[in-house]
C-alpha positions as MATLAB code, in Angstrom:
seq = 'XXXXXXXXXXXXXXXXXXXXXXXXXXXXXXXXXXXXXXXXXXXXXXXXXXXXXXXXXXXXXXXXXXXXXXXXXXXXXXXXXXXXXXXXXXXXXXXXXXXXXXXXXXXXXXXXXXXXXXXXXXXXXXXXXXXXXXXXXXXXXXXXXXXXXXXXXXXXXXXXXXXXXXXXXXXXXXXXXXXXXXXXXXXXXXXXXXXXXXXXXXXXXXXXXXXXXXXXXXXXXXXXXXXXXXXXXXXXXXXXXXXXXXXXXXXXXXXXXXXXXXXXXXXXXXXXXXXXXXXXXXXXXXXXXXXXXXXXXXXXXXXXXXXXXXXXXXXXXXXXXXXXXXXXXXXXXXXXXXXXXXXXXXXXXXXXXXXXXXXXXXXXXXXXXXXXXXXXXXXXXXXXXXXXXXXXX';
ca = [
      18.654   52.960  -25.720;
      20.455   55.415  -23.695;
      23.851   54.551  -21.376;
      23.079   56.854  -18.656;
      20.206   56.961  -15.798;
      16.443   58.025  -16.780;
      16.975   60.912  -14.587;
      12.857   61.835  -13.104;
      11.528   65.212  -11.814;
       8.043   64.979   -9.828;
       6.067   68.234   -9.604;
       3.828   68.547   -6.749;
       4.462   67.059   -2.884;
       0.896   65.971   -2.003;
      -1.096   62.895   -1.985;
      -0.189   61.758   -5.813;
       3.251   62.706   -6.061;
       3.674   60.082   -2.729;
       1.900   57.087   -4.272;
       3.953   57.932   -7.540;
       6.935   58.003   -5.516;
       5.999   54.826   -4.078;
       5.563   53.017   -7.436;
       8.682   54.187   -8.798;
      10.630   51.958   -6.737;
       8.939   48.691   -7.981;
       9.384   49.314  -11.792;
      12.859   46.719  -12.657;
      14.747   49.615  -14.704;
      18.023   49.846  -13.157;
      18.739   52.752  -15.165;
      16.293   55.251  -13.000;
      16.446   57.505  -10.526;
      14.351   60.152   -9.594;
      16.506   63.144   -8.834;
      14.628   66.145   -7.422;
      10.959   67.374   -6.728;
       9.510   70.858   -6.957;
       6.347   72.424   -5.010;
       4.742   75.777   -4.839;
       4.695   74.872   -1.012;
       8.437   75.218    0.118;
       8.441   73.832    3.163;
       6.684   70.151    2.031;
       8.736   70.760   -0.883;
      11.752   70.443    1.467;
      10.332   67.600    3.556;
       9.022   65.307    1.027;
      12.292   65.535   -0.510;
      14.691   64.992    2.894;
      12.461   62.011    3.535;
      13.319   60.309    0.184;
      17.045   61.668   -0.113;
      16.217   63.883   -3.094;
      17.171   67.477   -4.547;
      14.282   69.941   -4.070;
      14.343   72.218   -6.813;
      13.630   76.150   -6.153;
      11.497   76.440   -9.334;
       9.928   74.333  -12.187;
      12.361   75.506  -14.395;
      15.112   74.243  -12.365;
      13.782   70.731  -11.919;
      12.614   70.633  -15.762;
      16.507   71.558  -16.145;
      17.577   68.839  -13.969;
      15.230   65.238  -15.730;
      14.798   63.870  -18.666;
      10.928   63.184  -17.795;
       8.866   65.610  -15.958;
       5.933   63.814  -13.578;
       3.456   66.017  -13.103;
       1.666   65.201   -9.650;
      -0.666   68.322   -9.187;
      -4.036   69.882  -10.049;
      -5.147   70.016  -13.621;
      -5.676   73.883  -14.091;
      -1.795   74.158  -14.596;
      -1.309   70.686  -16.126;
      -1.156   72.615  -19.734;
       1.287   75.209  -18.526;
       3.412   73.289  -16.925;
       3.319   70.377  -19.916;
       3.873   72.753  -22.583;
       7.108   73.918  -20.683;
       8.659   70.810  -20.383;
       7.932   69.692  -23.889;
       9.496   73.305  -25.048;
      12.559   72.322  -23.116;
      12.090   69.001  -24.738;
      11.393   66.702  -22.189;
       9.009   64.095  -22.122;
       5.771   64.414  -19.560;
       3.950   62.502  -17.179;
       0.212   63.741  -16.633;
      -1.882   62.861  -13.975;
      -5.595   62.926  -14.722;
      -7.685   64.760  -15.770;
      -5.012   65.944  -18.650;
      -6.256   69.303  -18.716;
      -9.619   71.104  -18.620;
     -11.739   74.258  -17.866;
     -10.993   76.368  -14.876;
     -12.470   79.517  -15.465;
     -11.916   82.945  -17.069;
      -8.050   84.679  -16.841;
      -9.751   87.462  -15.194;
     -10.222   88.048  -11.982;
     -13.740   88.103  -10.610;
     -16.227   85.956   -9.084;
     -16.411   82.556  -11.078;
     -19.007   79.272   -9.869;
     -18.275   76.655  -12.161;
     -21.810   74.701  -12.169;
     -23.226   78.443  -13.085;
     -20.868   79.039  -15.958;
     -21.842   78.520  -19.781;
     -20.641   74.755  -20.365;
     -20.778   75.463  -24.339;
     -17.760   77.830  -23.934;
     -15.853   75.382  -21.306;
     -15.971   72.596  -23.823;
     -14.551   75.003  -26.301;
     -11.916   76.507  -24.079;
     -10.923   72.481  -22.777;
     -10.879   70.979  -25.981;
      -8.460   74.365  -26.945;
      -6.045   73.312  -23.994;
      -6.232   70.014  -25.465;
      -5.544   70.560  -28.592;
      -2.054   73.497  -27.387;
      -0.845   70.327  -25.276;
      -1.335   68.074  -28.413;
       0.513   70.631  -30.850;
       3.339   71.167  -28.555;
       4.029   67.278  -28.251;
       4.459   67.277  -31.937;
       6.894   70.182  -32.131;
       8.806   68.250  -29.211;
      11.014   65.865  -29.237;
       9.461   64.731  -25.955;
       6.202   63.115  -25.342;
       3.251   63.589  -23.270;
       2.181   60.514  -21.095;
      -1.559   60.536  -19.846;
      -1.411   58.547  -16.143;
      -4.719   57.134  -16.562;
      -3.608   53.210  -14.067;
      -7.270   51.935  -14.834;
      -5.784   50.830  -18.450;
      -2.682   49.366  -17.041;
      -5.029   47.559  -14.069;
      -4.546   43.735  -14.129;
      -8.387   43.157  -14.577;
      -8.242   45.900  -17.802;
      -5.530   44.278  -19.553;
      -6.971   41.067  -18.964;
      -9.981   42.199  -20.821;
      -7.342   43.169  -23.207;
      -6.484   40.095  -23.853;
      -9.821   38.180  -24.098;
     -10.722   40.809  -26.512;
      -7.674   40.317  -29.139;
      -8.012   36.630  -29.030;
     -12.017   35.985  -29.275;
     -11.901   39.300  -31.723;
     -15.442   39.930  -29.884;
     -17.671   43.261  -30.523;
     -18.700   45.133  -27.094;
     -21.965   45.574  -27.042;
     -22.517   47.556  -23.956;
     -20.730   48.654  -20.480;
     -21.185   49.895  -17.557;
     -18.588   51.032  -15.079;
     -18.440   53.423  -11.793;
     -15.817   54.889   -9.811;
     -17.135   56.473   -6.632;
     -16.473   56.951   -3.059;
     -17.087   59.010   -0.072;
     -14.990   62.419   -0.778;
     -11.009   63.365   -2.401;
      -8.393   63.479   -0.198;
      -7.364   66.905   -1.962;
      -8.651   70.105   -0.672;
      -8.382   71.418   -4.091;
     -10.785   69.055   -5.569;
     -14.735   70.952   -4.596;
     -13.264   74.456   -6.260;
     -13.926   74.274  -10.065;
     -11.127   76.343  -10.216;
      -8.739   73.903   -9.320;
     -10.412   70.981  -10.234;
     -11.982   71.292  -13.450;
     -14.821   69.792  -12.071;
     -16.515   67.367  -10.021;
     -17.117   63.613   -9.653;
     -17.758   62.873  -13.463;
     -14.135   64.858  -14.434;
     -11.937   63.578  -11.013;
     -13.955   59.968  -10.814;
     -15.804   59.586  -13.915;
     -12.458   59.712  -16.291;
     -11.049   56.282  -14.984;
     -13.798   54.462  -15.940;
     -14.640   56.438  -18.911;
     -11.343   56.555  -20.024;
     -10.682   52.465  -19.891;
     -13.903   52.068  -22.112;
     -12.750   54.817  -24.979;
      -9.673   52.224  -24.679;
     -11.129   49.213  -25.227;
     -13.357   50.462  -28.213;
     -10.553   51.646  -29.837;
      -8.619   48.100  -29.228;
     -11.643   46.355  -30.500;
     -11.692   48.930  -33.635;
      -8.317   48.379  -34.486;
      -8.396   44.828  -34.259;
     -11.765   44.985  -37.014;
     -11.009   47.881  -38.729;
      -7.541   48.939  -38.153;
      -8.966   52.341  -36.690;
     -10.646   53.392  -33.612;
     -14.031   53.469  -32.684;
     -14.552   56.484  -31.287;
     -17.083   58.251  -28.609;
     -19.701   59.873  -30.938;
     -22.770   61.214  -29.036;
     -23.175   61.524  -25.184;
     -25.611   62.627  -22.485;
     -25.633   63.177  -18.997;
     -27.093   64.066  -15.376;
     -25.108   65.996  -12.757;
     -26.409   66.436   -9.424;
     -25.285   68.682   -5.850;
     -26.509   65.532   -3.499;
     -24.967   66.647   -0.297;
     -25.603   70.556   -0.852;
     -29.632   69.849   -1.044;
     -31.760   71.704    1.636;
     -32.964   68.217    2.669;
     -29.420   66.477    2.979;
     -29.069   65.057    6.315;
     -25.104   65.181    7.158;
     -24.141   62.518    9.615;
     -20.013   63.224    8.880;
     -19.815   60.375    7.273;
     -19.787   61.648    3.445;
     -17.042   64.809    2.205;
     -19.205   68.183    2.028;
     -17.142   70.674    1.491;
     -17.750   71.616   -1.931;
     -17.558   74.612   -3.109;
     -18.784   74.496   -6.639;
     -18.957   70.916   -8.195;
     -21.053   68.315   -8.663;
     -21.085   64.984   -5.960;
     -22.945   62.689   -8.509;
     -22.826   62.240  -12.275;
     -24.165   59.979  -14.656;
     -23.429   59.412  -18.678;
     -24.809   57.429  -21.556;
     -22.322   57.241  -24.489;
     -22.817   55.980  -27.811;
     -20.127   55.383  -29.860;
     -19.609   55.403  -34.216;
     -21.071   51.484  -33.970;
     -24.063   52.697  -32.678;
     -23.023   50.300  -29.045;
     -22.982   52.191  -25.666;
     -21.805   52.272  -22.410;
     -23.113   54.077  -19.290;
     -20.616   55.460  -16.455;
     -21.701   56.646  -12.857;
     -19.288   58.649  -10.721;
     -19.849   60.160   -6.703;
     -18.697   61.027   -3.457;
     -22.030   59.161   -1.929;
     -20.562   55.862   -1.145;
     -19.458   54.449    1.803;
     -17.303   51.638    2.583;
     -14.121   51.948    0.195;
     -13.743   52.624   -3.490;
     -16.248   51.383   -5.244;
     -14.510   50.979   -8.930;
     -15.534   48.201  -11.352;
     -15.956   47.939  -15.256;
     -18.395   45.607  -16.915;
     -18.675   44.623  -20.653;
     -21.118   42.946  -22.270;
     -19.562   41.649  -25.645;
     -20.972   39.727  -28.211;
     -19.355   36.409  -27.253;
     -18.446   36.975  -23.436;
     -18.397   38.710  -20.440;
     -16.531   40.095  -17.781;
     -16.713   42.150  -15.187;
     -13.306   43.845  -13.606;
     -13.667   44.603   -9.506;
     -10.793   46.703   -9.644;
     -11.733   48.610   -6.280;
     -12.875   45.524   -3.901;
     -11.762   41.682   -3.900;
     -12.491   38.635   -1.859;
      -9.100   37.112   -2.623;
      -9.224   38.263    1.321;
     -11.623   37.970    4.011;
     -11.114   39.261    7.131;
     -12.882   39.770   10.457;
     -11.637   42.322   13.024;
     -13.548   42.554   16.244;
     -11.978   45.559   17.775;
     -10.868   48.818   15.261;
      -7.923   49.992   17.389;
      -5.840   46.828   17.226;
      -5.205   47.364   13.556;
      -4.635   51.018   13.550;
      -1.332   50.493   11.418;
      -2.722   48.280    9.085;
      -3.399   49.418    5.601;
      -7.193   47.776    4.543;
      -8.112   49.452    1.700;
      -8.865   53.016    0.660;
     -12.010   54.891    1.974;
     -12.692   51.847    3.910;
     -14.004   53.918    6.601;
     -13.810   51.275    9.714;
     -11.374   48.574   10.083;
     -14.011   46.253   12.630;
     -16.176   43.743   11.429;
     -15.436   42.149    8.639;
     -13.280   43.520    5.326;
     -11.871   42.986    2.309;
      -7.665   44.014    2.275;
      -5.860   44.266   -0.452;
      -2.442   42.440   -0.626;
      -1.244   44.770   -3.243;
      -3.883   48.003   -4.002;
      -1.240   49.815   -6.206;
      -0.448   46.513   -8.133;
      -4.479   46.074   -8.217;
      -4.487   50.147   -9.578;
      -2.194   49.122  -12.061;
       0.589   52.064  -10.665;
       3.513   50.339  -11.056;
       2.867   48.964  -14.234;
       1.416   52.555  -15.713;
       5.037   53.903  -14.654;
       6.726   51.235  -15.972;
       5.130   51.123  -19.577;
       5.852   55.117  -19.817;
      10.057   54.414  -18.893;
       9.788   51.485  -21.702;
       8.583   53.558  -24.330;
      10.810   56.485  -23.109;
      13.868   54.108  -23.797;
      11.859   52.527  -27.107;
      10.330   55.193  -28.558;
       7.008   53.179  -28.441;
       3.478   54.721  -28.059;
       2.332   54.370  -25.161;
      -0.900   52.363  -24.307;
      -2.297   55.214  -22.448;
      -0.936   58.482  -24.381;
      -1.892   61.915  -25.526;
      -4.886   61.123  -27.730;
      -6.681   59.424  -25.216;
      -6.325   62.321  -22.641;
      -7.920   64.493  -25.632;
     -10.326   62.088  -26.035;
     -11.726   61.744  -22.595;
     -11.602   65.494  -22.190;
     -13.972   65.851  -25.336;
     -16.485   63.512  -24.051;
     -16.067   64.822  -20.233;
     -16.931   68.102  -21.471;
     -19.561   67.514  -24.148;
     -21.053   65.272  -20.915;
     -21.071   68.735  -19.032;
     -22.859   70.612  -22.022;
     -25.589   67.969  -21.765;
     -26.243   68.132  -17.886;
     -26.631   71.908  -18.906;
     -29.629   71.015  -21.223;
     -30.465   68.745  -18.787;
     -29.866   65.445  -20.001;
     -29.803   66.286  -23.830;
     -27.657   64.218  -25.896;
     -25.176   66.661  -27.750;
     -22.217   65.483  -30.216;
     -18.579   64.826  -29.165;
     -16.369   67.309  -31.379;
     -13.009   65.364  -32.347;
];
């Protein structure tokens, strides 16, 4: 364990690097600080940075210069880039999802990502993949994969009914959907990567590659891993017939608003995931498994631990609800703690642990590969219109 401060660099000034910002200061390491942010945006470079009483670095280099972990809080078409940098300089990386991707050709030129061949973008992801994977090992840093669903409370309670009742999962079914991003870069493939089943679909997805490889290593001492998949992408709100009444995001550019997958795994069991920007009323996240000897189902999005009833909207105009919500009158559902309930804090704080420990991670590299394989084999199937295709390892 080191004497001096975990000293933490945050890329990116948006919408994540805030909520990451905001988690930071409930982890209980003393020995933290987070000492400087950079943006490609100066000027909310220089604000988010005055409004926290940090350094704002002039380039990545300089900030990568300045940490011992890198957090990278920005789109996923320079998530490689940017990780394989920091790993050079051999520091140790936080990646937000999804861990890398497909974002079209070097060249310049037109480029519509639901038109492009999906055979060569789940040869050019799993490629990214694979450099980010390569460069961890020649580093003496190591990558991180921010995925909260596995550090949720309701996850790792699953977690622990799992280990002690040694039960097989049968089948489950999860979703994470709501009614549009908050990030403008999210409808341009380009930026993106994708649609609802890569910026939704991964949480869910990527909590029930965990759990089958928790349940394989407590049988087998080895993962089970995601063998076959197939899938259904749609363009809901871009149909002729879609009637817009501005309730719903529709400014898309080129990705898909709905998704569904069916995944079977090496035990021949299965789970099926649904992901869109069609749903009103807050996030609408949950995870169900069907085991062999129980089951559970996580709300992770929505709770009734609180009910309440507000007649008038206005008069709780400062009062966080819940996200996507929509309307605070009538009667809701407010979280006491959403980030707790995200599992935010806790992601953070199992990433400083293992920094200082040299433990693996419960969320690491591997699984980022992982969920990009199946994400992307999903893709190739939607192509061939709902024909299963293998998941290459």
């Amino acid at each position: 364990m080191q004497d001096k401060k975990i000293r933490i660099g945050i890329v990116g000034s948006g919408f994540a690097a805030r909520f990451h910002y905001q988690a930071y200061s409930r982890i209980p390491i003393k020995d933290m600080e987070i000492v400087s942010v950079y943006s490609k945006n100066p000027k909310r470079c220089k604000q988010f940075a005055q409004e926290r009483g940090i350094k704002p670095a002039c380039s990545l280099e300089e900030l990568i210069e300045s940490c011992d972990i890198v957090d990278l809080c920005v789109p996923g078409f320079v998530h490689e880039k940017y990780t394989i940098k920091a790993l050079a300089a051999q520091r140790s990386v936080i990646v937000e999802k999804p861990f890398t991707g497909y974002y079209g050709p070097e060249e310049e030129g037109h480029f519509y990502g639901t038109q492009f061949s999906k055979e060569i973008m789940l040869k050019e992801s799993l490629a990214s993949a694979r450099r980010m994977l390569e460069a961890e090992k020649e580093s003496k840093g190591t990558i991180f994969y921010a995925e909260d669903w596995i550090y949720a409370p309701a996850i790792q309670k699953v977690v622990e009914i799992l280990k002690e009742t040694k039960g097989q999962i049968i089948r489950c079914i999860g979703e994470e959907s709501h009614s549009g991003s908050h990030s403008d870069a999210y409808g341009i493939w380009q930026q993106s990567g994708g649609g609802s089943l890569v910026g939704k679909g991964c949480h869910p997805l990527s909590a029930i590659l965990y759990l089958k490889s928790i349940e394989g290593h407590i049988r087998n001492g080895k993962p089970i891993r995601a063998k076959r998949v197939s899938c259904r992408i749609h363009e809901l709100t871009r149909l002729p017939g879609y009637i817009d009444e501005g309730y719903l995001r529709t400014q898309y550019f080129d990705v898909e608003d709905y998704a569904q997958l069916h995944v079977i795994f090496e035990d021949g069991m299965v789970a099926d995931i649904f992901a869109s920007e069609v749903v009103m009323g807050g996030v609408n996240n949950y995870l169900e498994i069907f085991a062999n000897n129980f089951r559970i189902r996580c709300n992770l999005g929505q709770s009734d631990l609180i009910r309440l009833y507000n007649p008038k909207d206005e008069q709780l105009k400062n009062v966080y609800i819940v996200e996507k919500i929509g309307t605070k009158q009538g009667w809701s559902f407010p979280s006491p703690d959403e980030d707790w309930m995200f599992g935010y804090p806790q992601e953070l704080y199992d990433f400083l642990q293992c920094y200082l420990t040299g433990k693996k991670p419960q969320s690491d590299s591997q699984l980022g590969f992982d969920t990009v394989a199946v994400l992307y084999s999903a893709y190739l199937s939607a192509e061939r219109k709902g024909e299963e295709v293998q998941i290459p390892n």
